[in-house]
N, C-alpha and C positions, 0 to 999 in steps of 0.2 A: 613644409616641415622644418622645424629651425634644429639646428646642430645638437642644442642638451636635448631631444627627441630621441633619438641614437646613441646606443650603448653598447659598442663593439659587436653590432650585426644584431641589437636585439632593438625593434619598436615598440613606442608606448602605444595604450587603448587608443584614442585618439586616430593616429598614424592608421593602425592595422586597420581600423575601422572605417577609415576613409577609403582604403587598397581597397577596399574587399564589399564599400558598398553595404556595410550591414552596422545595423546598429550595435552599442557596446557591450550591453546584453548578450549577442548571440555570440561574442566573441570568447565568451566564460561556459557555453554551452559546446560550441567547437574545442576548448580545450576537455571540459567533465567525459563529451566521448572521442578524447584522444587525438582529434585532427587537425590544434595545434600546441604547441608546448609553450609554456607561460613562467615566466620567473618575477620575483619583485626585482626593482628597481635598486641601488643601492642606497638611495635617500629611505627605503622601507615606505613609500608612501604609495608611489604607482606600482602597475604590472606593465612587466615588458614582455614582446611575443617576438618569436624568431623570426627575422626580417624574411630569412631564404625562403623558408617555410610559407607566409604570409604569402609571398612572389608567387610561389609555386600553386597554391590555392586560388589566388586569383587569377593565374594562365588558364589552371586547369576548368576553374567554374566553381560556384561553394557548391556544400555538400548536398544533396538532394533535397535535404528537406532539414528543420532544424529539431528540438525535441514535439515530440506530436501528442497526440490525446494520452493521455497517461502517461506523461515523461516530467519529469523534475530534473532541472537541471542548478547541480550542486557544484560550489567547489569542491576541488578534492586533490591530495596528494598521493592517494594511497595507489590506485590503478588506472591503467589509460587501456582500451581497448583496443590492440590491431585488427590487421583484417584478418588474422585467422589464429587469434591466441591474447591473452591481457601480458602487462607489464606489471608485475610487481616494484613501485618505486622506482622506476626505471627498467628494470630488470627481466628478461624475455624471461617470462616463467616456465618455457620448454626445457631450456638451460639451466634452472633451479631444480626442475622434475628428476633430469639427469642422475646429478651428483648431491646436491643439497640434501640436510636434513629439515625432518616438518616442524623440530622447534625451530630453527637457525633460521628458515623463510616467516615461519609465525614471530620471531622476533625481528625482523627487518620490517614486517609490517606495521611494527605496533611502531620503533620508534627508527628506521632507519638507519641503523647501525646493526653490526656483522655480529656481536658479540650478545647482544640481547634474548637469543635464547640459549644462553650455558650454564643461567641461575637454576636452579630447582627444579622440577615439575612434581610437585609432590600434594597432592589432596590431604587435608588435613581429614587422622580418624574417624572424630566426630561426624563430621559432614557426610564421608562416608556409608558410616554406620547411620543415619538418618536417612540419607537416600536411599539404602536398600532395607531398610526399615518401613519405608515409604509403600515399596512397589509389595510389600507381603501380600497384600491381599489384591493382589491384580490378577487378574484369570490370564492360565498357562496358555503358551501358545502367544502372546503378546509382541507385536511386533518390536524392534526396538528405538523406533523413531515417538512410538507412542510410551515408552520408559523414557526415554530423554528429556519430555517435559517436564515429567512427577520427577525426574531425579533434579534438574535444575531446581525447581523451587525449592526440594528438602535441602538442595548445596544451601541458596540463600539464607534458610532458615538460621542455619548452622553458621553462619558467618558473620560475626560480629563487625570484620571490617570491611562490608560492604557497599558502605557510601564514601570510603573513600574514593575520590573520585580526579585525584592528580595524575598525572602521565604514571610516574612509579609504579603508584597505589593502584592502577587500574591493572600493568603489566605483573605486578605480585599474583592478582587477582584472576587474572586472564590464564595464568599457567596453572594454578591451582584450580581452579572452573575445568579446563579443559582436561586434568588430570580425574579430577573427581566423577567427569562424563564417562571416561571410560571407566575407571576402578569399579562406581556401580553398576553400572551392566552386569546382569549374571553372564559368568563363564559358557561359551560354548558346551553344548548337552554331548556327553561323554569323553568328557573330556582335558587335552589338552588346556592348558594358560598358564601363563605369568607367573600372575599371583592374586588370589582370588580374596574377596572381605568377604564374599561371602560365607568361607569355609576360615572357620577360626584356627584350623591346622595347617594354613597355608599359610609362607611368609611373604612376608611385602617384599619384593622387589624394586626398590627405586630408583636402583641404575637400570632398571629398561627402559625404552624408550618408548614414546608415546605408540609408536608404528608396533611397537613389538605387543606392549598391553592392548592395544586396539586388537591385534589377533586372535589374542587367547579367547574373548570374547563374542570372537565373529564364528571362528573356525575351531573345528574336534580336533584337527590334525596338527603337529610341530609343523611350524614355517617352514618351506624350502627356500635358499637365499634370493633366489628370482621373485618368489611369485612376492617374498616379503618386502624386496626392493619397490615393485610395482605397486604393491599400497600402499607402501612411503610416498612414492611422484603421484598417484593419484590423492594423495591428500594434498602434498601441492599445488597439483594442477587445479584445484577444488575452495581453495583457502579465499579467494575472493575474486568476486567478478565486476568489479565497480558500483553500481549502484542497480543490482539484482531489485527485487520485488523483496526479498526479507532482508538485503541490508538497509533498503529505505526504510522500511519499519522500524531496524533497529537505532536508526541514525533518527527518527522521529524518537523515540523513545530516548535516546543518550540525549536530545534537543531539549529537553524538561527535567534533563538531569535524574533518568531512571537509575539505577543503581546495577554494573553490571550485568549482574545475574537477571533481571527483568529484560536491561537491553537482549540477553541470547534468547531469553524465554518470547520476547516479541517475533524475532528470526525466527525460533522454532515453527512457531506457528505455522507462520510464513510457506515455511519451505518445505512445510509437510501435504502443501498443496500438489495436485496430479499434474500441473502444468509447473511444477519448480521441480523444486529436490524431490519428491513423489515420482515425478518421473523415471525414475532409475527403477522405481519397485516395478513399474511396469514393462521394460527393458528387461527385467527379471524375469519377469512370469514370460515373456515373450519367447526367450530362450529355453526357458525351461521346458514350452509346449514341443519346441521340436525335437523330437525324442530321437533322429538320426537326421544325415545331413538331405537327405530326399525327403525328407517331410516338410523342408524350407519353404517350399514354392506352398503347397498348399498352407501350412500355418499364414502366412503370410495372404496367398489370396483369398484366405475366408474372413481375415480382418477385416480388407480393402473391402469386400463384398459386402459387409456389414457395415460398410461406412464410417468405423472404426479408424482412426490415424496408430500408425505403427510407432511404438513409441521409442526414442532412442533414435531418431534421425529427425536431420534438419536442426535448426538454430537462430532463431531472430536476428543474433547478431550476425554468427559468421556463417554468410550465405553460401560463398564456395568452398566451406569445409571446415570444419573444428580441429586446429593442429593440435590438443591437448586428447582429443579421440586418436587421433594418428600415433603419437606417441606412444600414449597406453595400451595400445593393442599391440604395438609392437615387443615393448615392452611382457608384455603376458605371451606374445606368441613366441619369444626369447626363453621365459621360463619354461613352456610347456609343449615342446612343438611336439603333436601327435597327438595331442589330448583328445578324447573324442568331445568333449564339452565345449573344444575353441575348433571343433570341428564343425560344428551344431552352429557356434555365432559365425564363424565364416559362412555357411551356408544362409544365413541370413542376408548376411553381407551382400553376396552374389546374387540373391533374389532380389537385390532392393536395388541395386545396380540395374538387373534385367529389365526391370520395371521403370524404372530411372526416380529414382527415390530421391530425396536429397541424399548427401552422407550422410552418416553416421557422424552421434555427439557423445560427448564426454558419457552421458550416462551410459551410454550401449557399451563402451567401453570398461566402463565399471559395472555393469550386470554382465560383462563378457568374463571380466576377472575374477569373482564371484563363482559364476560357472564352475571356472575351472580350478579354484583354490577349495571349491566346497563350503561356502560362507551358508550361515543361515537365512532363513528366512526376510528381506529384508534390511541384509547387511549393508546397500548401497545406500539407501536412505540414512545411513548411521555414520557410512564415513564420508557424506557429504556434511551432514551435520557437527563432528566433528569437527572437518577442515574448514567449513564456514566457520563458525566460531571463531575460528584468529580472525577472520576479515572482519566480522562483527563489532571485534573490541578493537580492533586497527580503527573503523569510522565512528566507534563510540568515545575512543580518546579524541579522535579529529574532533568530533562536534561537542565533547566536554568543553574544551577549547572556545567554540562560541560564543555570541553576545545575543542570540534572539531564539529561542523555539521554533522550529520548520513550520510553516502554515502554509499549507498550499490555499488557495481560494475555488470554491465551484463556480462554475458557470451556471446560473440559475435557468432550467429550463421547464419549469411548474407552469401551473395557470398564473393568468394576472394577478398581480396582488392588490388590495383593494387600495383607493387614494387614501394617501398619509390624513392620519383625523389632527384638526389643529394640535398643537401645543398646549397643556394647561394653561392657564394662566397666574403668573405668582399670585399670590397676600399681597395686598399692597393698597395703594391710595387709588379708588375709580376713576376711571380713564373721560 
């Protein structure tokens, strides 16, 4: 390795790749999930990798295995996954759940910088009034992860500038999108909110904050400061998870230059699956069954017995334990100690221990707050959706940015195909 190689403890592809025995390829897939850190070079032409880092990787052995049957590996600056939580940008998103606000971490994502969510968040009227124009005739009882799609597309409709598609233009876009989600939700049933379009005698509120308007439409009741704090950080802890199953989708969609609102409308979809963001509804219902905390053990072993999986534990990625679950329970067991409803998901808790369950994931912990905040029907599916959305438009600005459309290729495993039949033959002068 010659000297311009090394740049103050950082090696080129090359270099790292020879250390470590793997080809260059896997060395961009080791950074996508987080296992090394990559910077350019200062000529802007190569990537450099943290030499210690590299060292340490190849003491230890590489990673068990590299992306496997359904895994795409993408660059990316937006998050890297630890072993038991993501980094936003750098940034332990534990420590952002804490004290941050969900614009202030939604504008770090988009462009990295501190100051990028203290513009606006304001839905324009129109759009508005289209989306809840949209959902009139949708039969009552409607969950609101299945209103989130019909209101995205009426946002689209109503937006004339949405192919802009520049870093700015999408971050304008992205805060007005994300406001316009909550504004149309109908307001929680008897009750409390904000500020409703639905009710033409109610006024707009637009110094509230995305955390506060999210409420009025989940929950009947005025926020208490805790439990409103705790849906603040779980919208952070929620905002992005690298390269999920619906931000692939929407990073395919941003890759042909969708237009915003199609890129969330492709996530939606996504993430309204029983094994994504669906999952939390089910975490829902789970607690809801157990109507005191001695009912635990049975709700729980007539799942197992049915061969049923409990939903709201375990996690693909983080195998010894989801610190963004850790958090938020603590967080809601802060606001409400005694509640009998975080008495109910504790007793879960304690059965899935007994049993030796994995932990508990972020969703258990967002149908636990739920619970005890009194949200409707379904409310976790809606601030997953929500707080994905800034990740959405965080990797649909990344991949505006690109130069080719994502194409993954299949591995063909059909019957033979039959032998290639010659070529025509031009027009021309006989052979």
């Amino acid at each position: 390795m010659g000297e311009n190689d090394q740049v103050g403890g950082w090696i080129d592809a090359a270099a790292a790749a020879e250390r470590l025995g793997v080809k260059p390829a896997t060395l961009y897939a080791y950074v996508s999930r987080g296992v090394l850190r990559r910077r350019h070079a200062p000529d802007g032409r190569r990537s450099l990798f943290d030499a210690a880092q590299v060292e340490e990787l190849a003491r230890r052995g590489k990673p068990r295995r590299g992306p496997g049957p359904g895994e795409l590996a993408i660059e990316s600056a937006i998050t890297a996954l630890g072993a038991d939580r993501p980094y936003y940008r750098g940034r332990d998103v534990l420590g952002l759940a804490e004290h941050a606000s969900f614009e202030d971490v939604a504008g770090w994502l988009w462009t990295g910088r501190d100051d990028a969510g203290e513009a606006p968040w304001r839905a324009p009227d129109e759009g508005v009034a289209a989306a809840v124009a949209a959902q009139s005739g949708l039969p009552e009882g409607l969950l609101p992860m299945d209103r989130l799609q019909v209101i995205v597309t009426a946002l689209a409709a109503a937006d004339p500038r949405r192919h802009h598609l520049d870093p700015e233009g999408v971050t304008d876009t992205a805060r007005s999108l994300i406001a316009g989600l909550v504004e149309a939700l109908p307001p929680a049933p008897n009750g409390f909110h904000d500020d409703d379009p639905h009710d033409d005698d109610s006024p707009r509120v637009d110094e509230a904050g995305v955390v506060e308007r999210l409420w009025g439409r989940l929950c009947a009741r005025p926020a208490e400061p805790g439990t409103l704090r705790a849906l603040e950080a779980a919208l952070i802890l929620l905002a992005d998870h690298e390269l999920a199953a619906s931000t692939l989708a929407a990073r395919v969609a941003a890759s042909v230059r969708a237009d915003p609102y199609a890129v969330v409308a492709s996530g939606l979809g996504v993430l309204s699956g029983p094994l994504h963001g669906g999952a939390s509804y089910g975490a829902e219902r789970l607690i809801a069954e157990v109507a005191d905390p001695e009912s635990a053990a049975q709700v729980v072993g007539r799942r197992l017995r049915g061969g049923e999986r409990i939903p709201g534990f375990g996690h693909v990625v983080y195998k010894s334990g989801d610190g963004r679950a850790t958090l938020l329970l603590d967080l809601v067991r802060a606001a409400a100690p005694g509640h009998p409803r975080l008495a109910a998901a504790e007793a879960v808790l304690d059965e899935a221990a007994r049993r030796r369950l994995p932990s508990a994931n972020i969703d258990f912990a967002v149908a636990a707050l739920g619970a005890v905040a009194g949200f409707v029907p379904g409310a976790g599916e809606a601030v997953f959706a929500v707080a994905r959305t800034a990740g959405w438009l965080a990797h649909a600005i990344e991949e505006y940015g690109g130069a080719h459309p994502l194409r993954p290729r299949a591995v063909y495993t059909g019957p033979p195909l039959p032998d290639a039949a010659p070529a025509p033959r031009r027009p021309g002068r006989p052979g």
